[in-house]
mmCIF file of the N, C-alpha and C atoms, coordinates in Angstrom:
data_MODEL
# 
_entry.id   MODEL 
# 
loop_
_atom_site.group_PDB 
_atom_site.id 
_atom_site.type_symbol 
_atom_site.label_atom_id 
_atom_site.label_alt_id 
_atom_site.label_comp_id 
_atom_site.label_asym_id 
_atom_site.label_entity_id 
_atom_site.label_seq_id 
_atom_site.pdbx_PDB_ins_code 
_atom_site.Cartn_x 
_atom_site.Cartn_y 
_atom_site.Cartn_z 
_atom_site.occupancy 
_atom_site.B_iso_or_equiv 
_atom_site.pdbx_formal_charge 
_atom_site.auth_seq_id 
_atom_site.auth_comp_id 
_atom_site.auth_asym_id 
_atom_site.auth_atom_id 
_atom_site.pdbx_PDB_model_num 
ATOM 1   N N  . UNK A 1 1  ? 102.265 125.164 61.266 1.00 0.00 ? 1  UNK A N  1 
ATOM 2   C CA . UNK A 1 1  ? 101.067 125.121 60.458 1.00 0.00 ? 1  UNK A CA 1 
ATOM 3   C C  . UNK A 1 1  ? 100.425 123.751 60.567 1.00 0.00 ? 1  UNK A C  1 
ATOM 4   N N  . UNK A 1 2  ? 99.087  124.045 60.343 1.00 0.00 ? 2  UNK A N  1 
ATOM 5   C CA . UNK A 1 2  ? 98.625  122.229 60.273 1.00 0.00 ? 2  UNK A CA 1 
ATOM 6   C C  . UNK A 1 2  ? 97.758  122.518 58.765 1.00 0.00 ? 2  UNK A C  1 
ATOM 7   N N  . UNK A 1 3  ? 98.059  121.218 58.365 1.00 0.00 ? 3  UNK A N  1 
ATOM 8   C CA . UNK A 1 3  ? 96.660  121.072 57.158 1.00 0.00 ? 3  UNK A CA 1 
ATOM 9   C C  . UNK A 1 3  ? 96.002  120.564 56.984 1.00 0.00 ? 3  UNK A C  1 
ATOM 10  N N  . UNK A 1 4  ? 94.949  120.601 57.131 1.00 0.00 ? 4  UNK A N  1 
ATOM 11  C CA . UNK A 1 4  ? 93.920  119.776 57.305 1.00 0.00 ? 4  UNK A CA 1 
ATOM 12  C C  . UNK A 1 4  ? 92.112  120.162 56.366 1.00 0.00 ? 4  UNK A C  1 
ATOM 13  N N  . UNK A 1 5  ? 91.225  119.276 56.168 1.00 0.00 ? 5  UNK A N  1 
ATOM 14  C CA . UNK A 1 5  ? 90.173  119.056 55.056 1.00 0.00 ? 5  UNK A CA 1 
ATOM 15  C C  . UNK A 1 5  ? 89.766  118.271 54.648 1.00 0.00 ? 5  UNK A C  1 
ATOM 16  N N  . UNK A 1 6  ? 88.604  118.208 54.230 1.00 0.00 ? 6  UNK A N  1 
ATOM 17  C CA . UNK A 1 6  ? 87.999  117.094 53.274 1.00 0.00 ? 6  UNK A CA 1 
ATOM 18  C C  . UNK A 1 6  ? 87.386  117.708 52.894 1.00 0.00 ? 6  UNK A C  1 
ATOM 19  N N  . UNK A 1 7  ? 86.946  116.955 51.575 1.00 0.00 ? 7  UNK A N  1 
ATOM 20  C CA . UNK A 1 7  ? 86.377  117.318 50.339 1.00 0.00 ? 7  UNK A CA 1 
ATOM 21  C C  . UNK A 1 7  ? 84.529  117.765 50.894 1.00 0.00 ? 7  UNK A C  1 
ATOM 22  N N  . UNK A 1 8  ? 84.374  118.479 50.709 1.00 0.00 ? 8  UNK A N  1 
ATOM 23  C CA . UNK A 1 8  ? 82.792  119.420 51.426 1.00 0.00 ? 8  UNK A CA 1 
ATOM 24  C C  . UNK A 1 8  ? 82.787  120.094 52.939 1.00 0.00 ? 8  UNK A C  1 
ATOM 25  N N  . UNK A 1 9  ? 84.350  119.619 53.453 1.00 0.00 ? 9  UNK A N  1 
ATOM 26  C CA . UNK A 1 9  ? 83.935  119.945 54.821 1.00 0.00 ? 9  UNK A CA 1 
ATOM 27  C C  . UNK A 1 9  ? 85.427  120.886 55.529 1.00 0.00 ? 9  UNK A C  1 
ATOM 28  N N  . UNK A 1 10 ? 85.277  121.660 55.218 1.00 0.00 ? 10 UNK A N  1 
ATOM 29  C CA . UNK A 1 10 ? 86.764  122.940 55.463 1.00 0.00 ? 10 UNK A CA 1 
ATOM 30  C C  . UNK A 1 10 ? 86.325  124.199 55.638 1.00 0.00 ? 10 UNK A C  1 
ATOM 31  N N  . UNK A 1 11 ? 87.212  125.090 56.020 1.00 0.00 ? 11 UNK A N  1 
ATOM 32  C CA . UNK A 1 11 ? 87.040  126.497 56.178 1.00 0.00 ? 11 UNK A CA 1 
ATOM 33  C C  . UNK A 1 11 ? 86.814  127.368 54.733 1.00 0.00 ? 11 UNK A C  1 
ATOM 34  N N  . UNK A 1 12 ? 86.018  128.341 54.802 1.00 0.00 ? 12 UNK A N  1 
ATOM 35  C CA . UNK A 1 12 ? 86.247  129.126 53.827 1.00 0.00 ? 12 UNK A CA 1 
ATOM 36  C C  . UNK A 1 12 ? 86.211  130.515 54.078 1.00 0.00 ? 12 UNK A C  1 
ATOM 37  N N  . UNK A 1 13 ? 85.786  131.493 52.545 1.00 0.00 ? 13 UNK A N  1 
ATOM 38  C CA . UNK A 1 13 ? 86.422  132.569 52.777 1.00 0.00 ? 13 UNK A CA 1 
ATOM 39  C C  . UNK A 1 13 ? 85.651  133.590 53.992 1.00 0.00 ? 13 UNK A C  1 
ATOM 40  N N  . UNK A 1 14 ? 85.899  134.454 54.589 1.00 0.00 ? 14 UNK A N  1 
ATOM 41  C CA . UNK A 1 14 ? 84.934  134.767 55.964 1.00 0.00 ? 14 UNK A CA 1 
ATOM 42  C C  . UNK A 1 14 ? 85.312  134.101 57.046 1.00 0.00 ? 14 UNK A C  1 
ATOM 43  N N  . UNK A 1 15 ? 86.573  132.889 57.065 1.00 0.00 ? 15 UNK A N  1 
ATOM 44  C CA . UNK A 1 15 ? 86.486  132.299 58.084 1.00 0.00 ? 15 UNK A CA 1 
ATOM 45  C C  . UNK A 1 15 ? 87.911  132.911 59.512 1.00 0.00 ? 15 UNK A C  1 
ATOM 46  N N  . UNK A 1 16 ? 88.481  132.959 58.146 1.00 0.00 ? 16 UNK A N  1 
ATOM 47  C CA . UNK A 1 16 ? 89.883  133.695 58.663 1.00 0.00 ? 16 UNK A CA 1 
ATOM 48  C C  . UNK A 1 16 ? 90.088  134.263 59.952 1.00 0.00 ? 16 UNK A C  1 
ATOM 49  N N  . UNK A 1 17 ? 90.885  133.508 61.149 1.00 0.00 ? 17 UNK A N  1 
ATOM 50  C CA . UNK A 1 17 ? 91.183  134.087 62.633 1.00 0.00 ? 17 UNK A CA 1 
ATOM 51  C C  . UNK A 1 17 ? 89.911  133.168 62.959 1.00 0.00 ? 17 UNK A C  1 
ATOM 52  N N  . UNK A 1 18 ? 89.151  132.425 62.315 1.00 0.00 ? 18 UNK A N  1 
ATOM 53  C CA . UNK A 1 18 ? 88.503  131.691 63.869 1.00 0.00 ? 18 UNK A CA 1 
ATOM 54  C C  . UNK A 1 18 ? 88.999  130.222 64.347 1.00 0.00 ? 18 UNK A C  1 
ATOM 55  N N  . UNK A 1 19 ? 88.854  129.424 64.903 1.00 0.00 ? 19 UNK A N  1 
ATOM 56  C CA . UNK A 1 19 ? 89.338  128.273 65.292 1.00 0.00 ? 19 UNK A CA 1 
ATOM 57  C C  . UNK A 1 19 ? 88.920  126.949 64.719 1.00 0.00 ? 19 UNK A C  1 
ATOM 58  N N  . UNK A 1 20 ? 89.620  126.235 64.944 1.00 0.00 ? 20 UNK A N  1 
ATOM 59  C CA . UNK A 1 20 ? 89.977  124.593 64.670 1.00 0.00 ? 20 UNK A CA 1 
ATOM 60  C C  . UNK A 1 20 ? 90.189  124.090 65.925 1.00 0.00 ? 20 UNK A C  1 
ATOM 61  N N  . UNK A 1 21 ? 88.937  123.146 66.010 1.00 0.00 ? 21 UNK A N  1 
ATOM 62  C CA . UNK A 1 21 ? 88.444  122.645 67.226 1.00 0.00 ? 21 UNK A CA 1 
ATOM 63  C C  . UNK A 1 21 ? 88.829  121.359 67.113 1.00 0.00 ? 21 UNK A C  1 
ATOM 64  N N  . UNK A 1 22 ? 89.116  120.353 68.093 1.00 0.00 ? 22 UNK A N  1 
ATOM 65  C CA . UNK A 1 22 ? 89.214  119.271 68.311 1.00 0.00 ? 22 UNK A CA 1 
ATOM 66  C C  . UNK A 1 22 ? 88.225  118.825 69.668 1.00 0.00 ? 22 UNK A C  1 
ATOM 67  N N  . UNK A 1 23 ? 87.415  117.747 69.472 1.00 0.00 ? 23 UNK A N  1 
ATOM 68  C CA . UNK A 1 23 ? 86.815  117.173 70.597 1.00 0.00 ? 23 UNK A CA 1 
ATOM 69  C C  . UNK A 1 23 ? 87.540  115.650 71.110 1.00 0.00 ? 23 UNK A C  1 
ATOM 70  N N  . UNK A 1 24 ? 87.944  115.731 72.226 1.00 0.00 ? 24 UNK A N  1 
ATOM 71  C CA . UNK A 1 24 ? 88.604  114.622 72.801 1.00 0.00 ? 24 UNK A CA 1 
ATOM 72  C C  . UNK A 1 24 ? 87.323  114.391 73.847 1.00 0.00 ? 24 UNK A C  1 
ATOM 73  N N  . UNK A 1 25 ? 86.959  113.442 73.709 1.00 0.00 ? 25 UNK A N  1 
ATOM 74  C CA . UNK A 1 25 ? 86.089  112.599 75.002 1.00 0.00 ? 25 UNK A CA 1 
ATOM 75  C C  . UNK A 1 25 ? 84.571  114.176 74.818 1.00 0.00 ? 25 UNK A C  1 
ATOM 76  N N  . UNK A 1 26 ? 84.649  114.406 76.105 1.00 0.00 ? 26 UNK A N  1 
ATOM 77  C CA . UNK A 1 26 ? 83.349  115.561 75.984 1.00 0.00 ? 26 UNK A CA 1 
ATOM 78  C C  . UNK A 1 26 ? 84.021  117.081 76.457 1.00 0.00 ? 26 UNK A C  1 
ATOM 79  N N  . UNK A 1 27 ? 85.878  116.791 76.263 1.00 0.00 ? 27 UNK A N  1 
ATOM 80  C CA . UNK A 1 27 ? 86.217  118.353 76.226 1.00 0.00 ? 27 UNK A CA 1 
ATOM 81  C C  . UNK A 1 27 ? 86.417  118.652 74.539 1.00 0.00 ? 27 UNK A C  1 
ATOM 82  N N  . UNK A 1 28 ? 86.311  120.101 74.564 1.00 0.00 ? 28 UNK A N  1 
ATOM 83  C CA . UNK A 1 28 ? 86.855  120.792 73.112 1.00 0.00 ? 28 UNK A CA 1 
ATOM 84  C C  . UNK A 1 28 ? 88.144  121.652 73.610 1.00 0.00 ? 28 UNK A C  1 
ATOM 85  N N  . UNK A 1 29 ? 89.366  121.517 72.763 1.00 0.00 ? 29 UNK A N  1 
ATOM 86  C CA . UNK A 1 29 ? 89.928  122.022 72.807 1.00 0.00 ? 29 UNK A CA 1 
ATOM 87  C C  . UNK A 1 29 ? 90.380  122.770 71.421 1.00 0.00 ? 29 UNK A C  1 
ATOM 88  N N  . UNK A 1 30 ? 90.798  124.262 71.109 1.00 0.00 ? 30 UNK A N  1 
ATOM 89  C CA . UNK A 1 30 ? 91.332  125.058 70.582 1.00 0.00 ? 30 UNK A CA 1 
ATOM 90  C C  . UNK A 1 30 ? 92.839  124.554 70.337 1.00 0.00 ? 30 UNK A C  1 
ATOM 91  N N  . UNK A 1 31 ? 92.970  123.889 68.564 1.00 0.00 ? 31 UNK A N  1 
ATOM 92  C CA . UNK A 1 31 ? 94.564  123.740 68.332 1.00 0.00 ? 31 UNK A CA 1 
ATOM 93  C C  . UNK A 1 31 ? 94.762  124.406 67.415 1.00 0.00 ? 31 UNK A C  1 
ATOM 94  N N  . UNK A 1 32 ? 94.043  125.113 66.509 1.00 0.00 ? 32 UNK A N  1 
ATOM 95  C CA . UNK A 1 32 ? 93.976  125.898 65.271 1.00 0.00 ? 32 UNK A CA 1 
ATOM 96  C C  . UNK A 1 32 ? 93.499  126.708 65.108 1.00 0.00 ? 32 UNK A C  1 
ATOM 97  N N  . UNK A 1 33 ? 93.867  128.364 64.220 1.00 0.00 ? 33 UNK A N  1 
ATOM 98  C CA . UNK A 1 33 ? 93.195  129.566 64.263 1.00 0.00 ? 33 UNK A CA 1 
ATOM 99  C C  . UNK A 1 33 ? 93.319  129.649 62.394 1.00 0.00 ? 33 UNK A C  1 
ATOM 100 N N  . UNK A 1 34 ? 92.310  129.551 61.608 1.00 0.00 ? 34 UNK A N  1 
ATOM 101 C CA . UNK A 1 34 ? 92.087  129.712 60.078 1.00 0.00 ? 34 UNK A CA 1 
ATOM 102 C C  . UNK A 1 34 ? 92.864  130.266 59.669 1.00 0.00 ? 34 UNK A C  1 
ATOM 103 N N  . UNK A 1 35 ? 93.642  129.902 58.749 1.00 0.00 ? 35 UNK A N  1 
ATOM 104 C CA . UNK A 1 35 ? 94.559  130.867 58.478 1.00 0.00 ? 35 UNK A CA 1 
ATOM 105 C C  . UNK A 1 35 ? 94.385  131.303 56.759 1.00 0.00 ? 35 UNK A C  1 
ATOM 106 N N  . UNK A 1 36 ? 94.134  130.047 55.841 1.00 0.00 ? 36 UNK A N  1 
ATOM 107 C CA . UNK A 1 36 ? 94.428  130.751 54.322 1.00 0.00 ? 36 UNK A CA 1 
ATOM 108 C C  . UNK A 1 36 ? 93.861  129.303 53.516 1.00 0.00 ? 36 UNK A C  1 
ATOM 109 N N  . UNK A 1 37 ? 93.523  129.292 52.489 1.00 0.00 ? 37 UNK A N  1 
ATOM 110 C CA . UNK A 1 37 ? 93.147  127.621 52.160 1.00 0.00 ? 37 UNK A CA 1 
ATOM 111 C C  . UNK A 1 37 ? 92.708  127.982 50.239 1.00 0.00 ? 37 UNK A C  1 
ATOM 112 N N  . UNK A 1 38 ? 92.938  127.465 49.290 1.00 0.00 ? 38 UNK A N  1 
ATOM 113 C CA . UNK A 1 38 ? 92.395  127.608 48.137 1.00 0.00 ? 38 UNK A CA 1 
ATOM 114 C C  . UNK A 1 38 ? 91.032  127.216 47.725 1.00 0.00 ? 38 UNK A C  1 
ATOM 115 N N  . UNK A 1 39 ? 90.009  127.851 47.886 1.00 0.00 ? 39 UNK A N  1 
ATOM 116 C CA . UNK A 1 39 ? 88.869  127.492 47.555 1.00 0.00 ? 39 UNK A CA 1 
ATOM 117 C C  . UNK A 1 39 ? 87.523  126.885 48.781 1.00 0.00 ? 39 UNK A C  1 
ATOM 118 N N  . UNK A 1 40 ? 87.083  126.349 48.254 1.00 0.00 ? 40 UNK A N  1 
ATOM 119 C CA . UNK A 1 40 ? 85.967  125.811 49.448 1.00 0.00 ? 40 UNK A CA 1 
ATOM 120 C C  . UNK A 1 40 ? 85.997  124.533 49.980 1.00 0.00 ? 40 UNK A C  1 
ATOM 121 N N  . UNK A 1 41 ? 86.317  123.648 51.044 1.00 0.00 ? 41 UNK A N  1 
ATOM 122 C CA . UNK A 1 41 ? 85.846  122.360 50.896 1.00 0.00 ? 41 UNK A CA 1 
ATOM 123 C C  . UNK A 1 41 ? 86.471  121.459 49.594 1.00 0.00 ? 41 UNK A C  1 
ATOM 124 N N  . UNK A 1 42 ? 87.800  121.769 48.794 1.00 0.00 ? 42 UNK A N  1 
ATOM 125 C CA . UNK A 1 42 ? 87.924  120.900 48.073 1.00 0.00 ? 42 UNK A CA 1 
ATOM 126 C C  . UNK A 1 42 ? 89.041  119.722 48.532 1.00 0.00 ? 42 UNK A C  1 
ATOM 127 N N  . UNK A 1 43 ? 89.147  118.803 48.135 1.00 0.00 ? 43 UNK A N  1 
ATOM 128 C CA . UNK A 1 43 ? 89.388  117.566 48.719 1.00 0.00 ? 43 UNK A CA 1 
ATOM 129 C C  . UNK A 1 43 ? 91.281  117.295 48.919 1.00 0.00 ? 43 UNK A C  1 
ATOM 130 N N  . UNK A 1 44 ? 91.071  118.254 47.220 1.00 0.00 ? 44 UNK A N  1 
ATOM 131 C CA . UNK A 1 44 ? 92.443  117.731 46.899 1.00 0.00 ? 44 UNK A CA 1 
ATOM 132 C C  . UNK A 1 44 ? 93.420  119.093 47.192 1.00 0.00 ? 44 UNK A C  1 
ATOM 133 N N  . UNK A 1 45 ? 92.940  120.545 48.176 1.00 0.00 ? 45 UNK A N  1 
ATOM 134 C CA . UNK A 1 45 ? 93.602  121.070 48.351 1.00 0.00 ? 45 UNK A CA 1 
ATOM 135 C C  . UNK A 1 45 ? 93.242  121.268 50.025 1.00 0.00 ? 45 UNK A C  1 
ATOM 136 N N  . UNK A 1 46 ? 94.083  121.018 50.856 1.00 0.00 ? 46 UNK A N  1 
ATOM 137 C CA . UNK A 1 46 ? 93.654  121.135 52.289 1.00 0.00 ? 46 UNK A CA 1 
ATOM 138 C C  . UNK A 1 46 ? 93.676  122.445 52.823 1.00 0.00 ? 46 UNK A C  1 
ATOM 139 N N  . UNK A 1 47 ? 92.806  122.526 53.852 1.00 0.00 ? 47 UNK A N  1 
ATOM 140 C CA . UNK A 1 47 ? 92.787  124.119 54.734 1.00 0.00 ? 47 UNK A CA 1 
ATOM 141 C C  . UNK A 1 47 ? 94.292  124.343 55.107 1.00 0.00 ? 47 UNK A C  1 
ATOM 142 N N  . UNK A 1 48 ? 94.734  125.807 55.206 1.00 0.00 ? 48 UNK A N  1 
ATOM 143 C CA . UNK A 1 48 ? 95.841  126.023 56.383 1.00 0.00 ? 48 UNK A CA 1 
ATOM 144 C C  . UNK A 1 48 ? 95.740  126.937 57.543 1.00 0.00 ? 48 UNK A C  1 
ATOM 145 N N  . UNK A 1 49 ? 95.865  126.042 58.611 1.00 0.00 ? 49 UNK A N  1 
ATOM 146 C CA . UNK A 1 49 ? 95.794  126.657 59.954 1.00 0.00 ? 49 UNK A CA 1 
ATOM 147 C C  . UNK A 1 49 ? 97.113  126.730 60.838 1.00 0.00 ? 49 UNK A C  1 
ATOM 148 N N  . UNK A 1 50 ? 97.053  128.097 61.296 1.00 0.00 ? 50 UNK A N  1 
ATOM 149 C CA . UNK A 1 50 ? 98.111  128.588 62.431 1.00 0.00 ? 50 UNK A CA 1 
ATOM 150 C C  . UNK A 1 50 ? 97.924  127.538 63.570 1.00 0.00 ? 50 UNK A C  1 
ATOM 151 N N  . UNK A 1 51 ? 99.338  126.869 64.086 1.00 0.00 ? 51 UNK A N  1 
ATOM 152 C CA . UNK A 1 51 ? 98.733  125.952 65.157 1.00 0.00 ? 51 UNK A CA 1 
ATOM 153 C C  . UNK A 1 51 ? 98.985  126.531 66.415 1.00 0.00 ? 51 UNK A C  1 
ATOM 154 N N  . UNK A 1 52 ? 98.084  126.620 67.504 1.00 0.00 ? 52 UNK A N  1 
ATOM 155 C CA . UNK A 1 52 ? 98.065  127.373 68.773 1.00 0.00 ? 52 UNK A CA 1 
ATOM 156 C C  . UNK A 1 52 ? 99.426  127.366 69.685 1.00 0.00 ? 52 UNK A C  1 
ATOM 157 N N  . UNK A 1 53 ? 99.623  126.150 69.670 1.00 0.00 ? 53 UNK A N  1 
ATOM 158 C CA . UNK A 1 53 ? 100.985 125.380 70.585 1.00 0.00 ? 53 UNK A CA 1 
ATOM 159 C C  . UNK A 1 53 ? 102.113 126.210 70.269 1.00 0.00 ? 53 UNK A C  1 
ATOM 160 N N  . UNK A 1 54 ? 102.665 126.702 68.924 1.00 0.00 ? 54 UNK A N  1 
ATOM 161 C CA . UNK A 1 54 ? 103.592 127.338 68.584 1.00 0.00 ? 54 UNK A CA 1 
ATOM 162 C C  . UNK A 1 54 ? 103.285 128.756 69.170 1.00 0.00 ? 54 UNK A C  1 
ATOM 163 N N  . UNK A 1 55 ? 102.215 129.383 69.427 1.00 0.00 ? 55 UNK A N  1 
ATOM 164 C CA . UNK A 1 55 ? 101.563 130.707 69.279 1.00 0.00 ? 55 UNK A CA 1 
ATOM 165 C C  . UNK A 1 55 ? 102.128 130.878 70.918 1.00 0.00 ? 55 UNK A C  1 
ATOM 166 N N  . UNK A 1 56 ? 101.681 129.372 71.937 1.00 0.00 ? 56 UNK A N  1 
ATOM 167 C CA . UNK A 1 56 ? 101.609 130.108 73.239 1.00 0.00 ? 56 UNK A CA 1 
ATOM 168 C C  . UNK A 1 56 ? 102.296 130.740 74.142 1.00 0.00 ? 56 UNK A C  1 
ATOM 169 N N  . UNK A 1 57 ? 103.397 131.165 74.231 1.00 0.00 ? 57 UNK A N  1 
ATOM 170 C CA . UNK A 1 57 ? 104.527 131.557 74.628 1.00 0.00 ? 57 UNK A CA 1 
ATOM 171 C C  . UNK A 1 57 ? 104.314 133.421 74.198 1.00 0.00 ? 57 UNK A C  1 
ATOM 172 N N  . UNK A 1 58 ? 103.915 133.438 73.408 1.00 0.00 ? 58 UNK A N  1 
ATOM 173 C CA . UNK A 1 58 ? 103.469 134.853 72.453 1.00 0.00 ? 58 UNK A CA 1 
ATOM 174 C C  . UNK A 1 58 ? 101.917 135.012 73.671 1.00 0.00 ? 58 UNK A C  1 
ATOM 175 N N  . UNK A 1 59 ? 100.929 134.380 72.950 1.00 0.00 ? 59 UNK A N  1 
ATOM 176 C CA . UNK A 1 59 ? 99.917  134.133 73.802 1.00 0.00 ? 59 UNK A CA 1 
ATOM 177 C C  . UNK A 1 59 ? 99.749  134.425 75.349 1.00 0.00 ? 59 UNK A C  1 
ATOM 178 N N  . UNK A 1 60 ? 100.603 133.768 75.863 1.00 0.00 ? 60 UNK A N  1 
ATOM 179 C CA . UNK A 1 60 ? 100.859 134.056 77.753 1.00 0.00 ? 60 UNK A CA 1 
ATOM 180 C C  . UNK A 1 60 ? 101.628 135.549 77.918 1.00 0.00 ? 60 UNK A C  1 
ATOM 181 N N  . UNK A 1 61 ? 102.638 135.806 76.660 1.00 0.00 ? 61 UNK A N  1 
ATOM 182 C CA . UNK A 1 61 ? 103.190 136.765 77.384 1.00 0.00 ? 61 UNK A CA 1 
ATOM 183 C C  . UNK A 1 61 ? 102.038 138.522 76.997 1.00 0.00 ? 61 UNK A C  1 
ATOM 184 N N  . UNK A 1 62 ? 101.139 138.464 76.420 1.00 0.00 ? 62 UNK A N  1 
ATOM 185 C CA . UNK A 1 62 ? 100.327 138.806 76.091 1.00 0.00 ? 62 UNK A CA 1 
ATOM 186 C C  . UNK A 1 62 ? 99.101  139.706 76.654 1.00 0.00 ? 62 UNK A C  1 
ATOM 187 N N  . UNK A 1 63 ? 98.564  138.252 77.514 1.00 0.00 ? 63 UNK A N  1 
ATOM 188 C CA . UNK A 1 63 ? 97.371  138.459 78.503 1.00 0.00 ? 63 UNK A CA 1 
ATOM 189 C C  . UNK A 1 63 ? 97.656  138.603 79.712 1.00 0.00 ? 63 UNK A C  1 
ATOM 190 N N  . UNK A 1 64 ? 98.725  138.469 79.904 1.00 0.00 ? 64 UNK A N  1 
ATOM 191 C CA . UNK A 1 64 ? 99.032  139.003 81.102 1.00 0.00 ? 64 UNK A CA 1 
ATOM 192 C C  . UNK A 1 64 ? 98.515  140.851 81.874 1.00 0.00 ? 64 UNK A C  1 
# 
């Protein structure tokens, strides 16, 4: 799991299964899929996201 948020700026409800993006330099990469979070954007409770890395092994054997 990762947790992550700030206060105005997090996932909410509707968001569930989409991603948590990270931009390194001018790539984006996919490390997080929405998972569950209390409320909107509040500061003092952080988002929780499924983290991809654990997933990929599931993931590869999958799309194959």
């Amino acid at each position: 799991m990762i947790c992550a948020g700030q206060a105005a700026k997090d996932s909410c409800s509707g968001d569930s299964g989409g991603p948590m993006i990270v931009k390194e330099g001018s790539r984006y990469t996919q490390v997080g899929i929405v998972s569950w979070g209390i409320g909107c954007g509040k500061g003092q409770y952080p988002g929780v996201y499924t983290r991809v890395t654990a997933l990929l092994p599931w993931i590869y054997k999958n799309i194959k």
